[in-house]
C-alpha positions as CSV (number, residue, x, y, z in Angstrom):
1,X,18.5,16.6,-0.3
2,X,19.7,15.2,2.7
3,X,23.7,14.3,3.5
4,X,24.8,10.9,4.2
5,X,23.8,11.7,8.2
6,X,20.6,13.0,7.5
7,X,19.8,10.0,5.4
8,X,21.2,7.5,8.4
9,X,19.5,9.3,11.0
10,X,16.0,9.0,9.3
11,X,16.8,5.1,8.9
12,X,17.3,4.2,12.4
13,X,14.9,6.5,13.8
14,X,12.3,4.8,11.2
15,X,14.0,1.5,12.4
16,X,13.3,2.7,16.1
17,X,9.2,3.5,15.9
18,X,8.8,-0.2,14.4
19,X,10.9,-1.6,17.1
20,X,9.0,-0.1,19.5
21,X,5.7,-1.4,17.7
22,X,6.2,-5.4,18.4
23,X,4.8,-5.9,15.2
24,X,6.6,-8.7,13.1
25,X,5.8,-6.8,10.0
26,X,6.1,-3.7,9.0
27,X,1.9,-2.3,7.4
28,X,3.3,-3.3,3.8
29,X,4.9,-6.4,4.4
30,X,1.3,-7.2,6.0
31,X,-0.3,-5.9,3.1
32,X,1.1,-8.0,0.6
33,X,0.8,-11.3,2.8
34,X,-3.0,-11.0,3.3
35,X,-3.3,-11.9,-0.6
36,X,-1.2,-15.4,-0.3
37,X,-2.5,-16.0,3.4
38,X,-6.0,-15.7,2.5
39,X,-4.8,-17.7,-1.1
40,X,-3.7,-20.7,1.4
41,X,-6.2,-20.5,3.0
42,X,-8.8,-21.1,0.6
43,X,-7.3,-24.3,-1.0
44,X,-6.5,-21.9,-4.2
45,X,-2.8,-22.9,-3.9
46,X,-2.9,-25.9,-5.3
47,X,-2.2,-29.7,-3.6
48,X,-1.4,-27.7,-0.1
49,X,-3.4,-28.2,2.9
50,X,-5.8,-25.1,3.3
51,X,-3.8,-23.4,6.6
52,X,-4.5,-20.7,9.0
53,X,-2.0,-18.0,9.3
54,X,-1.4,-15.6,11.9
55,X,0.9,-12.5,12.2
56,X,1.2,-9.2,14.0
57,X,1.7,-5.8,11.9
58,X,3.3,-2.9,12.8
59,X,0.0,-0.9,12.4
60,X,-3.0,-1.3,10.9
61,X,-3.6,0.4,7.6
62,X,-7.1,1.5,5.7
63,X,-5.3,-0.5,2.7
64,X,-4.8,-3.5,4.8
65,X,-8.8,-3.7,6.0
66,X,-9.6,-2.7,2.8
67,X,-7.7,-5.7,1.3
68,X,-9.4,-8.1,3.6
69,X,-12.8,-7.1,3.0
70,X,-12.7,-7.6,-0.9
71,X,-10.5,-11.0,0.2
72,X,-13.6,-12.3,2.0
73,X,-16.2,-11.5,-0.5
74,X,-14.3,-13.6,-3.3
75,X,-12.6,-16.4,-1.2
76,X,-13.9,-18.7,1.4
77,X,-11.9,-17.6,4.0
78,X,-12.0,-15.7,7.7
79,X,-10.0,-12.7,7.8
80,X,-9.6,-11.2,11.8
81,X,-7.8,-7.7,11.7
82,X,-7.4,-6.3,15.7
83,X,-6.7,-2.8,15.9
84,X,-3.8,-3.8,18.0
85,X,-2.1,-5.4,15.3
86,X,-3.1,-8.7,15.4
87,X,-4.0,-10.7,11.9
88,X,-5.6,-14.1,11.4
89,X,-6.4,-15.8,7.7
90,X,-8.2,-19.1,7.9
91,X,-10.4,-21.6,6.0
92,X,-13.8,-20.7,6.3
């Protein structure tokens, strides 16, 4: 195992590489907002306005463009994944 230093210096050098990304979320957090995005964006969420949302990950993941594919093949929705990063979920 790692000592307390170890430990801290893996943390902010983890916390450096996504700073450097300009991502506002880190590939999981993006991961597990595609599903309520692409939700929203459907109408599935009830009385809410169907709504287009639109974020930047850290990086691209296979999970991530996985996710969207099987999202638009059961939901009406548009799901635009840039290699740079860039993620848009809207009503189709």
């Amino acid at each position: 195992g790692l000592d307390a230093e170890g430990v801290g210096r893996e943390a902010a050098e983890a916390l450096t590489r996504f700073m450097e990304t300009g991502g506002a979320l880190d590939e999981h957090l993006a991961e597990q907002l595609l599903l309520p995005a692409a939700l929203l964006a459907s109408g599935r969420l009830g009385p809410v306005t169907p709504g287009t949302t639109r974020f930047t990950a850290a990086r691209i993941t296979g999970e991530l463009t996985v996710q969207a594919e099987v999202l638009r093949r059961f939901l009406p929705v548009h799901i635009q994944v840039e290699p740079g990063g860039s993620v848009e979920v809207r009503p189709a």
